[in-house]
C-alpha positions in Angstrom: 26.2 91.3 24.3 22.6 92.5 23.7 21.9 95.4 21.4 18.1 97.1 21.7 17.5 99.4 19.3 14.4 102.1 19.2 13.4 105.3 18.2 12.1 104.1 14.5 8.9 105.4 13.1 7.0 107.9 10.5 8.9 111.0 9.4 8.8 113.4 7.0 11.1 114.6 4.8 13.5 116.7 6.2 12.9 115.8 9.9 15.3 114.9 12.4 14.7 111.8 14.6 17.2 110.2 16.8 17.8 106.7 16.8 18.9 104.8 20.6 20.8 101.8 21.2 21.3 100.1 24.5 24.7 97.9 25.1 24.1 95.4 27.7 28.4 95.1 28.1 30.7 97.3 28.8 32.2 100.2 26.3 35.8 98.8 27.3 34.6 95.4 26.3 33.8 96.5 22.7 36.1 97.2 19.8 33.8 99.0 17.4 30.0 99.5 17.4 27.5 101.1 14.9 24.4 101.5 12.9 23.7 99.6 9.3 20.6 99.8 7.9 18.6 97.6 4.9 16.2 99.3 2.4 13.5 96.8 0.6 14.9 94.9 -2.0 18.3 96.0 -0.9 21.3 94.3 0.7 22.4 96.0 4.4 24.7 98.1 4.2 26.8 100.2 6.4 25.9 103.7 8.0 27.8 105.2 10.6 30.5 103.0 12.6 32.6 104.1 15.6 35.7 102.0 16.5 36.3 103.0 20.3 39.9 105.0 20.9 40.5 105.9 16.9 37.7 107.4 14.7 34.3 107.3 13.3 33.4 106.7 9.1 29.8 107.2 7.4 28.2 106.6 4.3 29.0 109.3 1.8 25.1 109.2 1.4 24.6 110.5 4.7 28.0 112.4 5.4 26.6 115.9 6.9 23.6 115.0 7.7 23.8 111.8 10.1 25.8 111.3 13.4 27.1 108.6 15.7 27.5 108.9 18.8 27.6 107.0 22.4 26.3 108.1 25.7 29.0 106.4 28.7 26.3 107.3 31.3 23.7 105.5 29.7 25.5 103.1 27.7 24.2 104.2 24.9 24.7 104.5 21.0 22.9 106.9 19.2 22.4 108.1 15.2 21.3 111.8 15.0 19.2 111.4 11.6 19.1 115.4 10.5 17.2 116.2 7.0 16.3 112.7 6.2 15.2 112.2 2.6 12.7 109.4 1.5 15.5 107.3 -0.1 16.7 107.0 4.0 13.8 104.8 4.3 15.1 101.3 5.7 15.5 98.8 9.2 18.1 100.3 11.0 20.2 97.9 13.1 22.6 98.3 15.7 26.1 96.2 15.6 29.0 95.5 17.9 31.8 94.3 18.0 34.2 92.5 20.5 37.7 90.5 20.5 37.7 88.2 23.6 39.8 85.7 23.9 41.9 85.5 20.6 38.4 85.7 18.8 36.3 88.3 17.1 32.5 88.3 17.8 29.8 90.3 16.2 26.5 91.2 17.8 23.5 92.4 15.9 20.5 94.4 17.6 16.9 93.4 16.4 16.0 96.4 13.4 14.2 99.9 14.1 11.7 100.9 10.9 12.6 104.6 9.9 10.2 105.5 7.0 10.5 108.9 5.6 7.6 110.2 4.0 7.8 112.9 1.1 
């Protein structure tokens, strides 16, 4: 499974970019799929997930104001980013998950750069 993120870039405070990813397999194939992100000098940590047929959880730092969501037509996920503050500032990476064959595999998308300027 390939993951290609894009939609990173210079924004400023309170702005509202969208963030893509593109799934090379199929939405059936996948068990959960969703954003993370890693700030400088931080560890990466988890923003937005979507486990296909149950629910979706977020970051309580970006509850409200960030959504996931996935386009079936063009196999797409995507992160609404709404009123982005500078502290949002990090790689944003897209992840996936899959159980095939009595095994769990985890896919990770090169990073998209989201710097928010105040």
């Amino acid at each position: 499974v390939q993951l290609q993120a894009s939609g990173g870039g210079l924004v400023q405070a309170g702005g509202s970019p969208r963030l893509s990813c593109v799934v090379s397999a199929s939405f059936h194939s996948l068990n959960a799929m969703g954003w993370y992100r890693q700030a400088p000098g931080n560890e990466r940590e988890l923003v937005a997930r979507m486990t296909l047929g149950a629910g979706t959880n977020y970051a309580d730092s970006v509850k409200g104001r960030l959504t996931i969501s996935r386009d079936n037509a063009k196999n797409t996920v995507n992160l609404q980013m709404n009123s982005l503050k500078p502290e949002d500032t990090a790689v944003y990476y897209c992840n996936a998950d899959q159980y095939y064959d009595g095994h769990y595999f985890n896919y990770w998308g090169k990073g998209t750069l989201v710097t928010v300027s105040s």
